[in-house]
C-alpha positions as CSV (number, residue, x, y, z in Angstrom):
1,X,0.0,0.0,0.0
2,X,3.3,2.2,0.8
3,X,5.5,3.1,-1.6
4,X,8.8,4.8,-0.7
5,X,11.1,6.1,-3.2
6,X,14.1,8.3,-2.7
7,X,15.0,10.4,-6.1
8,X,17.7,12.6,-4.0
9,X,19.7,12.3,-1.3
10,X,18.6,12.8,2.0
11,X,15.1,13.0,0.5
12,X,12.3,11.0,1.4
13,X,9.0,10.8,-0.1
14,X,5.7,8.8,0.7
15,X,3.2,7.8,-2.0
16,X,0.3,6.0,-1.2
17,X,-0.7,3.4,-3.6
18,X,-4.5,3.2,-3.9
19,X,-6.2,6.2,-4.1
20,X,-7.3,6.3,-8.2
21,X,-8.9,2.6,-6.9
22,X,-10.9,4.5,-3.9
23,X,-12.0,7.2,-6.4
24,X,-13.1,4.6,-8.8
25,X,-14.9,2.4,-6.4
26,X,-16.6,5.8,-5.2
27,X,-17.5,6.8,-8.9
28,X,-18.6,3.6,-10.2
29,X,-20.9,3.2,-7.4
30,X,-22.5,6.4,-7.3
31,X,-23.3,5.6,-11.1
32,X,-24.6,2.0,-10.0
33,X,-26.9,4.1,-7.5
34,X,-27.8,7.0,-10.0
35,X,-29.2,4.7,-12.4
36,X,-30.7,2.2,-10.0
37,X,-32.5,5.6,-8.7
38,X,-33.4,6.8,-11.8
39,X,-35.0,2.6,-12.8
40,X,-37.3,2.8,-9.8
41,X,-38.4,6.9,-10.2
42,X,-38.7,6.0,-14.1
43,X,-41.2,2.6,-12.2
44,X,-42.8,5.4,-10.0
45,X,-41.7,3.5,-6.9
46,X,-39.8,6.6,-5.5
47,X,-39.8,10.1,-6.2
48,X,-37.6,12.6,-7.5
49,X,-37.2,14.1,-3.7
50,X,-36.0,10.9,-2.4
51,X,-33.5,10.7,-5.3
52,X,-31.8,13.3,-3.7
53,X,-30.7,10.9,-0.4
54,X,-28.3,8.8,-3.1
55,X,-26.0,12.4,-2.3
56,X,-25.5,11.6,1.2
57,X,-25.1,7.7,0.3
58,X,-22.5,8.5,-2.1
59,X,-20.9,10.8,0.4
60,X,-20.7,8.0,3.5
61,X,-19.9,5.6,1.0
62,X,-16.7,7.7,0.4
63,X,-15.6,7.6,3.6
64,X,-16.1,3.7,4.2
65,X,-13.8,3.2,1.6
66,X,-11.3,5.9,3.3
67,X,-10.9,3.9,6.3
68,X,-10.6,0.7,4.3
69,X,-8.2,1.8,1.6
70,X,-6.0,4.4,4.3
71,X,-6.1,3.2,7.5
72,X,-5.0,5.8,10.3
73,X,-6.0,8.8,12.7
74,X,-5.9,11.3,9.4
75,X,-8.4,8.9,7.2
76,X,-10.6,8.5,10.4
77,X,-11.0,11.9,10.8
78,X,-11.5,12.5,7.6
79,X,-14.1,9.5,7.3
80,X,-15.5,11.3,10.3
81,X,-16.4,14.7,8.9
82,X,-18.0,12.8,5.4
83,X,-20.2,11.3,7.3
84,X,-21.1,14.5,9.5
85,X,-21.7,15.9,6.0
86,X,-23.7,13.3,5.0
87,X,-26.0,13.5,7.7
88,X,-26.2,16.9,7.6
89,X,-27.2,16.5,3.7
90,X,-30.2,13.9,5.1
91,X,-30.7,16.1,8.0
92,X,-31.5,19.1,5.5
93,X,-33.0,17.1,2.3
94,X,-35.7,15.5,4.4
95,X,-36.7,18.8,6.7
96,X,-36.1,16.9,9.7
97,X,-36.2,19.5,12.6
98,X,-37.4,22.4,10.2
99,X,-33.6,22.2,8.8
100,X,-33.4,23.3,5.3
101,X,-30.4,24.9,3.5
102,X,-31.7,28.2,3.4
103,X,-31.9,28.5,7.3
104,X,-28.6,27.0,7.9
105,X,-26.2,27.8,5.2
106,X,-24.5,30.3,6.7
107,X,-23.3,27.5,10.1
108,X,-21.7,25.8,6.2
109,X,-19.7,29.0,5.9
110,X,-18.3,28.8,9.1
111,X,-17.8,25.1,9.0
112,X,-15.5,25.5,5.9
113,X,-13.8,28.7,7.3
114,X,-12.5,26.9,10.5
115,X,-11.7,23.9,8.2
116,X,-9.3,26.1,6.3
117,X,-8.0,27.6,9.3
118,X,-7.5,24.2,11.0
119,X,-6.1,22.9,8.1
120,X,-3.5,26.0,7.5
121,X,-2.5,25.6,11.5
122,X,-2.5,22.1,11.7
123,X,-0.9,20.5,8.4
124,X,2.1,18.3,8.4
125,X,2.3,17.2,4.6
126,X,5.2,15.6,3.2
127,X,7.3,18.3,1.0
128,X,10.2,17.5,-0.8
129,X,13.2,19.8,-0.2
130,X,14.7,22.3,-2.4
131,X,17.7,20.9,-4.3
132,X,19.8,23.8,-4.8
């Protein structure tokens, strides 16, 4: 799942092997799940409203196959925030509470502006040196 490669001296650099399968598992099932959605709207056994919930599916499903593919504290707290996302996304889709996106969109703003700021603070990625 690792791959290590060192292309200078002194230089050490971490790849991790797996990702373009994650994205494709992701991708291929939220097409399975479109048109599975679509087959039973088309068969009027759902409606188009609760087509919308394959979003938050797709979402959770994402991070699932985070924690399988990378396992660690930095995928499980990634994992962790798709899934608050996705239950925000059923949370507002289906009105539960009196939610809706137009009441609560600006606690999204926020949520992404401490995000950055964590991230900014709080970010140890690998960087390769200068070579001068």
């Amino acid at each position: 799942m690792f791959h290590y490669s060192r292309p200078h001296p002194y230089v050490h650099l971490l790849t991790l092997r797996g990702h373009r399968a994650a994205r494709r598992i992701v991708a291929g099932t939220a097409f399975i799940l479109l048109g599975v959605g679509y087959l039973l709207r088309g068969q009027g056994l759902i409606s188009t409203a609760d087509l919308w919930l394959i979003a938050p599916l797709v979402i959770a499903l994402s991070g699932v196959v985070r924690l399988v593919v990378q396992p660690g504290l930095g995928s499980a707290l990634r994992a962790a925030l798709r899934f608050a996302v996705a239950a925000y996304l059923v949370v507002v889709i289906e009105h539960i509470g009196g939610w809706t996106l137009a009441s609560t969109w600006p606690v999204l703003l926020i949520a992404v502006g401490a995000g950055q700021i964590i991230h900014a603070l709080w970010s140890h990625r690998l960087r390769e040196e200068p070579n001068w």
